[in-house]
BAZANU-90386 format. One record per residue: residue number from 1; residue in three letters; z negated, x negated, y negated of N, C-alpha, C in turn. Coordinates in steps of 0.02 Angstrom, whole numbers, always signed. Layout:
N
- num, residu, n_zz, n_xx, n_yy, ca_zz, ca_xx, ca_yy, c_zz, c_xx, c_yy
- NUM, ALA, Z, X, Y, Z, X, Y, Z, X, Y
...
***
This chain:
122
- num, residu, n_zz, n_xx, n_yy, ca_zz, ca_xx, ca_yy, c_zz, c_xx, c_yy
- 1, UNK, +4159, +1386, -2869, +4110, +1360, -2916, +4082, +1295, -2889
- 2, UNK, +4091, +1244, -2930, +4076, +1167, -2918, +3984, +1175, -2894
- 3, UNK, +3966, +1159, -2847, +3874, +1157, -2817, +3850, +1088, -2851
- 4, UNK, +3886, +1039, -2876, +3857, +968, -2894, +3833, +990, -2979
- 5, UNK, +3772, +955, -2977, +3768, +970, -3049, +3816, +930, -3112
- 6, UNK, +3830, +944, -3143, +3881, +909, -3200, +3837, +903, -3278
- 7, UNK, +3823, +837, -3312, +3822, +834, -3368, +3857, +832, -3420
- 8, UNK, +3828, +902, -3466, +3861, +902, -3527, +3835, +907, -3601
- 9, UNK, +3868, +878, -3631, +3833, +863, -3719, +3828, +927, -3733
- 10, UNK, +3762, +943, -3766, +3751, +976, -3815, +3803, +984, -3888
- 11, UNK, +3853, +1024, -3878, +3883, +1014, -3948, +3874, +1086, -3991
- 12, UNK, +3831, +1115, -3975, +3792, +1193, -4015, +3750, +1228, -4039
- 13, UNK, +3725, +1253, -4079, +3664, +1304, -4077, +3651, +1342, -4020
- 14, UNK, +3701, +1373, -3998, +3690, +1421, -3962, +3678, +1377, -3875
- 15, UNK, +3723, +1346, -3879, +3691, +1309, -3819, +3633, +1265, -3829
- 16, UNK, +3607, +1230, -3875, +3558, +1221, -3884, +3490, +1265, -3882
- 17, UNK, +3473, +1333, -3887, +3471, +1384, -3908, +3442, +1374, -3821
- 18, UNK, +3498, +1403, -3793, +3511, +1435, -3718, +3454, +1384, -3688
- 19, UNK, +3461, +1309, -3662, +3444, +1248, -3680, +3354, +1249, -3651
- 20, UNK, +3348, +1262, -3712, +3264, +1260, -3732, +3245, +1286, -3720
- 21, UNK, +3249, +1381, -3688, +3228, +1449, -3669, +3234, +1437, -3627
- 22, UNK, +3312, +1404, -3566, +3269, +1396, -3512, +3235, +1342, -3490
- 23, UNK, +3214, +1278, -3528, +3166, +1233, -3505, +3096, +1270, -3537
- 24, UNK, +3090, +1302, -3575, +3015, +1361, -3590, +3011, +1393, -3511
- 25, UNK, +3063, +1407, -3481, +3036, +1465, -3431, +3012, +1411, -3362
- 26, UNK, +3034, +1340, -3380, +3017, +1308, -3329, +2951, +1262, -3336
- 27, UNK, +2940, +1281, -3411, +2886, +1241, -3438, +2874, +1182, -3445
- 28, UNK, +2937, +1152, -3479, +2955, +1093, -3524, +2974, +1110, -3584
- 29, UNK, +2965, +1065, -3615, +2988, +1074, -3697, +3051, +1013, -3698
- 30, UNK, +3101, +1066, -3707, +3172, +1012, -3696, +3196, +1033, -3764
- 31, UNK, +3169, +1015, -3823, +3196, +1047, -3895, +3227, +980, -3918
- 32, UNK, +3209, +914, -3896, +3259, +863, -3925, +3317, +844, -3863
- 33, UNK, +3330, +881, -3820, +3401, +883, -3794, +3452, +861, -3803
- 34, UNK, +3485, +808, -3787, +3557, +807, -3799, +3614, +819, -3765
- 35, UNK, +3589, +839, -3700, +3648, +823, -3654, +3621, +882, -3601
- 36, UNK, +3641, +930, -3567, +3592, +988, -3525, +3639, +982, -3438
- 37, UNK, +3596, +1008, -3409, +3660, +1002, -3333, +3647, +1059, -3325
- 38, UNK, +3698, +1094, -3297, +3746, +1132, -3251, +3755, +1135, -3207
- 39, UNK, +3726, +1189, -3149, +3734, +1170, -3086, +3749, +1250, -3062
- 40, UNK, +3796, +1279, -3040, +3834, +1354, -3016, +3822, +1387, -3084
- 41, UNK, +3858, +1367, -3150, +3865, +1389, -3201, +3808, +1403, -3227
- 42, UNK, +3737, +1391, -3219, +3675, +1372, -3231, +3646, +1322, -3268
- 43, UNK, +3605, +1343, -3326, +3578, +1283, -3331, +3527, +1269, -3295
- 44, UNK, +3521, +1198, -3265, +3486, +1186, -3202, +3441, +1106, -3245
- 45, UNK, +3428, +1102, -3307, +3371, +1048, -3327, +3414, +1023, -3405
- 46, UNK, +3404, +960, -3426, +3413, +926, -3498, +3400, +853, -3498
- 47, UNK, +3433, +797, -3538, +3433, +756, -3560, +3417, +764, -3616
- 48, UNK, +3374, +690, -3645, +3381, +655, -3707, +3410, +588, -3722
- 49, UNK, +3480, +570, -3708, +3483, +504, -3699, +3508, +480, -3775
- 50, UNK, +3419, +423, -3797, +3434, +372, -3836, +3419, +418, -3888
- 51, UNK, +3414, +491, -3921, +3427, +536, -3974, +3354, +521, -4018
- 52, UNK, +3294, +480, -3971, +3220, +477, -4020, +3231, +404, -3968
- 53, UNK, +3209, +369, -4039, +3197, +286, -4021, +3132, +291, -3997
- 54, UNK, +3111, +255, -3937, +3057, +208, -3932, +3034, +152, -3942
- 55, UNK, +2949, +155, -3972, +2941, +97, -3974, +2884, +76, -3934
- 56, UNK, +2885, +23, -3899, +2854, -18, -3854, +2802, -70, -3903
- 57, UNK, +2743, -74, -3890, +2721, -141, -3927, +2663, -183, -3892
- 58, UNK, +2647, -231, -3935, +2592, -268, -3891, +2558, -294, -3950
- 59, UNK, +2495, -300, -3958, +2448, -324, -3990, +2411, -372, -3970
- 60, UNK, +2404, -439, -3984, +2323, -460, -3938, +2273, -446, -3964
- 61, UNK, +2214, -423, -3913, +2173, -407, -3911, +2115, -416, -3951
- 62, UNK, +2131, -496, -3960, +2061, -554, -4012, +2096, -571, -4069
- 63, UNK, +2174, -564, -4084, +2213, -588, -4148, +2218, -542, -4204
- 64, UNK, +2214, -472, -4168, +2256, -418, -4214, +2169, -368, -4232
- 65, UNK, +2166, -358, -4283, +2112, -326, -4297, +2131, -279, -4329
- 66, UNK, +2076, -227, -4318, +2082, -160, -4321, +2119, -135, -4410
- 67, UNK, +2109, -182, -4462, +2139, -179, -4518, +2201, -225, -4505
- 68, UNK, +2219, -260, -4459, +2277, -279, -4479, +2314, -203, -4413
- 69, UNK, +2298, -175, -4383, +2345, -139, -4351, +2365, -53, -4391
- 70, UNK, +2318, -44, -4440, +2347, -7, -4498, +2396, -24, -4540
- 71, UNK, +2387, -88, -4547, +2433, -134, -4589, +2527, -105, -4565
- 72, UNK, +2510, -144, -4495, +2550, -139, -4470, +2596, -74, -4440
- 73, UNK, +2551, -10, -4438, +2563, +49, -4415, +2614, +85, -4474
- 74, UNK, +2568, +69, -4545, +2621, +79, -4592, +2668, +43, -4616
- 75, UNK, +2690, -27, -4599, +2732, -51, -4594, +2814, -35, -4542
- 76, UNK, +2768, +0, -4488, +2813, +8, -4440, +2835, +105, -4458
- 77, UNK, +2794, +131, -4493, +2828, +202, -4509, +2883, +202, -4559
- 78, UNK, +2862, +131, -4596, +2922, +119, -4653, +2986, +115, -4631
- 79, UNK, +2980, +71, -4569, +3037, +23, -4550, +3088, +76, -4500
- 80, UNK, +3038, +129, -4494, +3072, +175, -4438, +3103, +249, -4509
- 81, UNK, +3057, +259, -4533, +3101, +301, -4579, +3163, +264, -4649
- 82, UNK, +3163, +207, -4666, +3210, +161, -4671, +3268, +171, -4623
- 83, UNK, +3250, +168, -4532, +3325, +159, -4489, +3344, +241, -4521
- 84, UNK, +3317, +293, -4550, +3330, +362, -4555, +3308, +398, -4490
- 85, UNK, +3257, +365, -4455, +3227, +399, -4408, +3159, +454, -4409
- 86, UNK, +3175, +527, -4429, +3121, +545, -4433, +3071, +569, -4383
- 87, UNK, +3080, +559, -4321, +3032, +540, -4261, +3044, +486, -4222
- 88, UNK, +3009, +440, -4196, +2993, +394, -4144, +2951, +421, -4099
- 89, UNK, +2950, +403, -4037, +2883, +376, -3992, +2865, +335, -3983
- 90, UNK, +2815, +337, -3979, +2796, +260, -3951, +2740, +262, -3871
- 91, UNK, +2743, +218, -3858, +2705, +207, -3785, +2648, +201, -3792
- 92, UNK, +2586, +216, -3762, +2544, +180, -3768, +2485, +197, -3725
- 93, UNK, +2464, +155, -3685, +2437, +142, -3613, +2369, +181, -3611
- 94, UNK, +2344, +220, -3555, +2290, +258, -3543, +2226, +233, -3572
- 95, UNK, +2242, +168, -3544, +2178, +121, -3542, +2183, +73, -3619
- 96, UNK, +2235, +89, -3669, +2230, +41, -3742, +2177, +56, -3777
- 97, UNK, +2141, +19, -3825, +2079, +41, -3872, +2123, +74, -3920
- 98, UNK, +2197, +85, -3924, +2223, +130, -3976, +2215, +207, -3955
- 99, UNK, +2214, +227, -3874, +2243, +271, -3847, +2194, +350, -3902
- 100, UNK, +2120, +340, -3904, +2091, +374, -3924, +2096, +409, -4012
- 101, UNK, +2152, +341, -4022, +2154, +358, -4095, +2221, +382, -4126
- 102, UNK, +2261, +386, -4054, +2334, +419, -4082, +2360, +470, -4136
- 103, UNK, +2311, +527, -4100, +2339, +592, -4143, +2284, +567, -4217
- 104, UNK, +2257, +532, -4216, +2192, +530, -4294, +2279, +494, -4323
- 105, UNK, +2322, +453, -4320, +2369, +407, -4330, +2418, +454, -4351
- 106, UNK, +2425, +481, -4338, +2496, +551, -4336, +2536, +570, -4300
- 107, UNK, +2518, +539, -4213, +2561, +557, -4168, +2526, +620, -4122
- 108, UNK, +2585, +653, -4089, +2560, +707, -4053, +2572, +691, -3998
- 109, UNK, +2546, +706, -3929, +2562, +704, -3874, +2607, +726, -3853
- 110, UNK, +2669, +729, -3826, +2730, +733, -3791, +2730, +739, -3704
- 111, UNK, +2698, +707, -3682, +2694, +726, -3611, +2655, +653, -3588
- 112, UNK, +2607, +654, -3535, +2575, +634, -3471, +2636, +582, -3445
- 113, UNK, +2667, +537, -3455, +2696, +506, -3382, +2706, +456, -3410
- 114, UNK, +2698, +397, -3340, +2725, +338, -3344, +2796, +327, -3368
- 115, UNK, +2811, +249, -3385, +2879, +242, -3418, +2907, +181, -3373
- 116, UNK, +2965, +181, -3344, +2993, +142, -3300, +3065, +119, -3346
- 117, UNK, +3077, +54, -3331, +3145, +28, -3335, +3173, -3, -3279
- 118, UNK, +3233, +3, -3289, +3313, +12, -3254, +3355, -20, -3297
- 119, UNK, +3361, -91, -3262, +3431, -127, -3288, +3504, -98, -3246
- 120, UNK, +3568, -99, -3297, +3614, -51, -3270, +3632, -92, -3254
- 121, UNK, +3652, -169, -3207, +3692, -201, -3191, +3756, -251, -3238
- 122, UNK, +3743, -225, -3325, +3792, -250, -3359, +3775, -316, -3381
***
C-alpha cells in the first residue's frame, strides 16, 4: 500500500458522499470538493481547485460611497450569475468598513483565514 498521499478527482456521489463525512469528523466542511487525497487507502483531507471563483476587490476609501458600493455589489451578483456562477467568494479584510456588513449583503462566512498567492513559475 502506497504511504504518499495521492490526489484524486472527485468523479461521484458516493465518493463525494464518503468525502464530506469524513471532513465532518475532522471538522471542516469540505462539501465543495473537487479533488480528495488518499493516503493507505484513506481518505486523508480535500481540494477545491478553481470549482468557486474568487473575487478580490478594492474600493477607495474617499471615491466610492456607500450608495455607489450597492450599486456596484449588484452589479457584480449580475455579472457573476451571468458567468452561470451560482456561488462566489469574495475576500474581504478584518479591518474593511465592509467587513461588518457582509452577511446583512448575502454572504455567509466560510472560514477565518488569511489568503496567500503563489506564482507557479509559468
Amino acid at each position: 500500500m502506497n504511504i504518499i498521499p495521492k490526489v484524486i478527482p472527485i468523479r461521484t456521489e458516493e465518493v463525494r458522499n464518503s468525502v464530506i463525512a469524513e471532513g465532518k469528523s475532522d471538522n471542516h466542511d469540505v462539501s465543495v470538493a473537487t479533488h480528495y487525497l488518499e493516503k493507505k487507502g484513506e481518505i486523508a483531507g480535500a481540494w477545491n481547485l478553481g470549482a468557486i471563483p474568487l473575487v478580490m476587490n478594492w474600493q477607495h476609501s474617499k471615491k466610492i460611497t456607500p450608495k455607489d458600493s450597492m450599486y456596484l455589489q449588484s452589479t457584480l451578483d449580475l455579472i457573476m450569475a451571468e458567468k452561470g456562477h451560482k456561488v462566489y467568494l469574495s475576500a474581504c479584510a478584518t479591518d474593511s468598513p465592509y467587513r461588518p456588513y457582509m452577511e446583512k449583503l448575502g454572504y455567509s462566512l466560510v472560514m477565518s483565514s488569511d489568503i496567500f498567492a503563489k506564482q507557479t513559475g509559468i
